[in-house]
N, C-alpha and C positions, 0 to 999 in steps of 0.2 A: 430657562425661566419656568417659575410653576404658573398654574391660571391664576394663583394671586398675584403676585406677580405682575404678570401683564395685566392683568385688571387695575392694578394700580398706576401701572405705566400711562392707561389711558382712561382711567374712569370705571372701567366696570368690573362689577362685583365678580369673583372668582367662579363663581354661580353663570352668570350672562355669560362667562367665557367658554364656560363648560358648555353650554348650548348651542352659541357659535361654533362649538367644534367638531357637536353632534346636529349641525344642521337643522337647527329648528329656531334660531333667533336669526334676524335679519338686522344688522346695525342698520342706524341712519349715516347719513352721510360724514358727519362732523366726525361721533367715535371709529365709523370705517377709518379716515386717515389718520386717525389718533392711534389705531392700531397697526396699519400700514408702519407707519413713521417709527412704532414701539418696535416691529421685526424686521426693521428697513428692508420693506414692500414694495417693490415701483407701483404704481398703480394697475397696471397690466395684471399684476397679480392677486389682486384683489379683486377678480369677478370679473373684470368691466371689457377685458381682453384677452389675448392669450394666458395659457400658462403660467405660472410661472418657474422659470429659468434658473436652476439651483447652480451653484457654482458645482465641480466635478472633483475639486479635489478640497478635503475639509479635514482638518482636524479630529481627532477623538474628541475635541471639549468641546466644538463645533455640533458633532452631531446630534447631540439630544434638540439643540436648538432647531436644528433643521425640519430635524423630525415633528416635532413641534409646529414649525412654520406649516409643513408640507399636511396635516390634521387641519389647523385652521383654515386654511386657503381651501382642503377638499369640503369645510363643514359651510364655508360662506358660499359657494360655489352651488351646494348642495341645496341648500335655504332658499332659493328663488325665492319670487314676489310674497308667497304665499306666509302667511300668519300662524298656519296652523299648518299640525301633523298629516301626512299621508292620511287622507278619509278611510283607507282597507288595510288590513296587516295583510302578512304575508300568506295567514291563513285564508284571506277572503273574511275576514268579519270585519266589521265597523269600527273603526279608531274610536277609542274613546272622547277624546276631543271632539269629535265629529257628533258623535253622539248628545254630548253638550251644547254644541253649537245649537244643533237642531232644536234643543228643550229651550233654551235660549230666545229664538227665532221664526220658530216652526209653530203654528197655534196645535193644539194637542188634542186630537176627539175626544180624548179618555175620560169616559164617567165618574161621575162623582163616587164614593162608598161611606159607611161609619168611619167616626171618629177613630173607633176599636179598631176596624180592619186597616185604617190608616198608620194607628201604632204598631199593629202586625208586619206590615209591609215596608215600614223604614227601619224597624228591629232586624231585619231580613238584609235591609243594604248593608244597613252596618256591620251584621256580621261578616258581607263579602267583603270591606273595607278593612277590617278589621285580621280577615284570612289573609289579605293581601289578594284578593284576585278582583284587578280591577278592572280586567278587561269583562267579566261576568255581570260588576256594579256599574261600569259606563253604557252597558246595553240596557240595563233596568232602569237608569235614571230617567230616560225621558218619557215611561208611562208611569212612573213612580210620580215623579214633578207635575205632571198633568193630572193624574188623580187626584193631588193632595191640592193643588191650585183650583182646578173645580169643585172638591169638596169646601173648600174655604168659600170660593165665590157665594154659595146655597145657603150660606150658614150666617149669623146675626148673632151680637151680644157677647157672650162669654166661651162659646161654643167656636166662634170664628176665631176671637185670642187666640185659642188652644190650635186652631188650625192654619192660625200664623205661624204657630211655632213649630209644625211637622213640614211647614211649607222651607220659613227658614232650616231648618236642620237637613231637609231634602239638597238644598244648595250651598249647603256648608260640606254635604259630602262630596256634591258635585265639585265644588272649588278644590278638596281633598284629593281629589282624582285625577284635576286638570295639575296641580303643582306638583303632582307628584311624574306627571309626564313633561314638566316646562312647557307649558301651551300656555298661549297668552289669554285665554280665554277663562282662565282663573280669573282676570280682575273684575268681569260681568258676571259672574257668576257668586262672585264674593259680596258683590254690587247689592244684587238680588239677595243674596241671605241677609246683611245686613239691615234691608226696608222692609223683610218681613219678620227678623227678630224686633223692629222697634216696633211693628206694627201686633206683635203678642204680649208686650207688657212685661215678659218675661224676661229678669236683669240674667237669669245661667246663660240663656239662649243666646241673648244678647251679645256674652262675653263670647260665646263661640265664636259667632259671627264676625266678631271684633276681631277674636283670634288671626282667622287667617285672613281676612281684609289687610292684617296686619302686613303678615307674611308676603301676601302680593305688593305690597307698599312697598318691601324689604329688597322683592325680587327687582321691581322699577326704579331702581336707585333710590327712595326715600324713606332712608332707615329712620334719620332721624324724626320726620313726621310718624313714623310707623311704632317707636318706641312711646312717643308722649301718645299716641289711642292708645296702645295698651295698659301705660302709665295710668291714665286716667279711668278707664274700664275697669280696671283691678284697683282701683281706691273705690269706685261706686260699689263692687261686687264686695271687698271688703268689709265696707259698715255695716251691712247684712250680718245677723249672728245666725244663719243656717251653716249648716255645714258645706254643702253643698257651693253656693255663692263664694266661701271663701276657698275652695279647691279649684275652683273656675278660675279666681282671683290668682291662685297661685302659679298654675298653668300660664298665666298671661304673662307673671314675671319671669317665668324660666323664658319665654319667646321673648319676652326684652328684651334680653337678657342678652341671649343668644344674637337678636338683631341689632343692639350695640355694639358686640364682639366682631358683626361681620363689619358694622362702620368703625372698626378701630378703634372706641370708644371705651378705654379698657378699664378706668375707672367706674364708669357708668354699669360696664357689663359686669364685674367682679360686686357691686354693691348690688344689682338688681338679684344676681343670683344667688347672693348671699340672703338680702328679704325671702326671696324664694323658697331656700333652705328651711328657714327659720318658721316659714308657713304650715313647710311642709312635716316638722316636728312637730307642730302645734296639733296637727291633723292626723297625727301615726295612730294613736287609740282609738280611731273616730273609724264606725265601719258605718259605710254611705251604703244605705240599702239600693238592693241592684234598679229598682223603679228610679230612681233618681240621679243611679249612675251617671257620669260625664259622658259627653259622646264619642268621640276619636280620642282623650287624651286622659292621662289620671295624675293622680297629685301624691307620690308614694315616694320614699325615698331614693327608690332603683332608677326611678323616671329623674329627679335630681339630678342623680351622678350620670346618667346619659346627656342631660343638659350641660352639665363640665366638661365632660368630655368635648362635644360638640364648643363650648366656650372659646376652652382652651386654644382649642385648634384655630378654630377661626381668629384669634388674638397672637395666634404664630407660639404660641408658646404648649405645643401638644405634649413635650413631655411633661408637664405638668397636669395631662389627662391621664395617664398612665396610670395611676394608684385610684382612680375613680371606676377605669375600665375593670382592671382587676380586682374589684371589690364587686362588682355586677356580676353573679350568674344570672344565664338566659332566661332559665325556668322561671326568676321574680318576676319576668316581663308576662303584660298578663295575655299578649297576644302575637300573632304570626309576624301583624306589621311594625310594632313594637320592636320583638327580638331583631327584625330585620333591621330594624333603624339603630339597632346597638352593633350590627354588624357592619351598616354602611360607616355610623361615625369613626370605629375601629378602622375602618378601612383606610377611610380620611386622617386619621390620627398618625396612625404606620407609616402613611404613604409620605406626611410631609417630613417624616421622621428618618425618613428614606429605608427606612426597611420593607422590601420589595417581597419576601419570603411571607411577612406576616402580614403585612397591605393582602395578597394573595389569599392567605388564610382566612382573612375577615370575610373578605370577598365569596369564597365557598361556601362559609358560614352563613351568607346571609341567602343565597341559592339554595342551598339545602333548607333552608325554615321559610319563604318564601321564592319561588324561582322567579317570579312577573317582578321583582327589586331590583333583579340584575339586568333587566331590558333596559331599565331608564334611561334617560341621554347620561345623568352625571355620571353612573356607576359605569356605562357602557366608557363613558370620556377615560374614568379611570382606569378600566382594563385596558386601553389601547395605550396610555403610559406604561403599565407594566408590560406590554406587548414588545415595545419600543425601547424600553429601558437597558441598561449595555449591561445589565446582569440577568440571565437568564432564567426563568422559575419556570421548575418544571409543573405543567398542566394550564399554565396561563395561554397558551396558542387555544386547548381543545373549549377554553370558558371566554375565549373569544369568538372563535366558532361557533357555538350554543347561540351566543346573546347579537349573532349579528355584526360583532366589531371587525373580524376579520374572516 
């Protein structure tokens, strides 16, 4: 079974499965026997008691399954009570999650500064988000978050707008950092960006905010609530004739788009992407000066066809991603996290394709232009299928070693 698959067997998205495998989501009780019953599980072996007790003699068409089983059972096992990631890496530094939590929870000393050195210092996050190094941007967020929330506190009129809107985009990276580790701590953080994009007035900001509030919606099972925000976000940002507003606007349909395709919705998803497209033709001649550049996401045609790609897949139909991937050179992508996110979808695209040699090759791909992409739980979930898989590629044990999987 792949994690779609069983996600559909019992309700959760391919995504929650991948998490469960890598020990960081904890079902509740109902989808626990809902996926018990999917890999007919006694209960013993779903946490609650011993082992569980593999049969000794199995088939070759048996074994992926097992193997399979014997990942989930170590990822639920794994998962204890806990919500959140191990607080310390392996290095001794601070989980990023963790680090979130704190900004979250924790009241913050950190003084207030200018407006100015406030845009100096979330130009600063973004570029570590932007590198991909997120374990650099989850240690900085919680005196970044503090300064820019006491700056705002001080401040009156037009001058506090402006510092709603460095506050919001401070916790729209934060939420960027937590989805990008499957930490549930995305949905309070997306929470926060959200009440301080409406509280700037600002409809770009806004659309950000929107964005990945979205995406958390998507990850908690509710696609369908999570496409009509975006639906609706991207018709306000829309009627705007800046540029700016409708590339915001556009971004939002490609995440529809995308978060239809993961609820099967393949109608839905194929029309959204197509608006999408169409947006984003409208926008090809249009150079967005870099002051008013997008935050984490751009509205170009390269970004498009990474949207297809990812579509596709998600709609079970990835070869028809295929002539989208191979139209994308890397170099178009205008950044680390970017290319790497053309390597993970590549990855996901191969894998359902069952090409294990080039699943593999995305996989490198996306290590070598970013190495902290291939730590994550899903990429990490994926290397341990090709670990496991009855056809053997060479260098998949040493990129399982590296990332922790084995």
């Amino acid at each position: 079974m792949t994690q779609a698959q069983l996600g559909r067997a019992c309700g959760y998205s391919a995504s929650a499965i991948s998490r469960i495998e890598a020990g960081l989501l904890q079902p509740a009780e109902q989808p626990l026997l809902l996926i018990a019953k999917a890999l007919h599980l006694s209960l013993d072996a779903i946490g609650v008691g011993r082992p569980a007790s593999l049969a000794r003699d199995v088939t070759p068409d048996q074994e992926d399954a097992m193997l399979r089983r014997q990942l989930l059972v170590a990822g639920m096992a794994a998962t204890g009570a806990s919500m959140f990631p191990p607080s310390a890496t392996a290095a001794g530094r601070p989980d990023a999650s963790a680090r979130i939590v704190g900004a979250l929870y924790e009241t913050s000393a950190t003084a207030p500064t200018s407006l100015r050195q406030l845009a100096q210092l979330l130009g600063t996050a973004r570029a570590q988000f932007t590198a991909a190094r997120y374990q650099d941007l989850g240690e900085a967020l919680p005196d970044l978050l503090g300064t820019a929330q006491a700056t705002r506190d001080m401040l009156s009129g037009r001058a506090r707008e402006e510092a709603h809107a460095y506050v919001a985009r401070g916790w729209v990276l934060a939420t960027e950092v937590a989805l990008k580790i499957h930490s549930d701590v995305a949905w309070p953080a997306a929470d926060r960006a959200l009440a301080a994009a409406q509280s700037s007035g600002d409809p770009v900001v806004h659309g950000e905010a929107a964005r990945v509030l979205a995406i958390t919606m998507r990850r908690a099972g509710r696609p369908a609530a999570a496409v009509d925000l975006l639906r609706r976000t991207a018709d306000s940002l829309s009627r705007d004739h800046g540029d700016v507003p409708r590339a915001v606007a556009a971004t939002l349909l490609m995440t529809a788009a995308y978060t239809a395709a993961c609820g099967q919705r393949r109608g839905e998803a194929l029309e959204l992407m197509t608006g999408a497209g169409d947006a984003v033709d409208r926008l090809a001649d249009v150079r967005i000066r870099p002051a008013t550049a997008l935050f984490t996401v751009d509205a170009t045609r390269a970004q498009a066809d990474l949207y297809w790609i990812g579509v596709h897949t998600a709609l079970g139909t990835p070869d028809e991603g295929i002539p989208y991937a191979a139209r994308i050179e890397s170099a178009q992508l205008p950044t680390a996290e970017r290319r790497a996110r053309y390597g993970t979808d590549c990855a996901r695209m191969w894998h359902h394709l069952g090409d294990h040699r080039r699943t593999f090759a995305a996989l490198r791909f996306t290590e070598q232009v970013a190495p902290e992409e291939v730590r994550r739980p899903a990429l990490r979930a994926l290397t341990a299928d090709l670990l496991y898989a009855p056809v053997a590629v060479a260098g998949v044990r040493e990129l399982a070693a590296r990332t922790g999987v084995a």
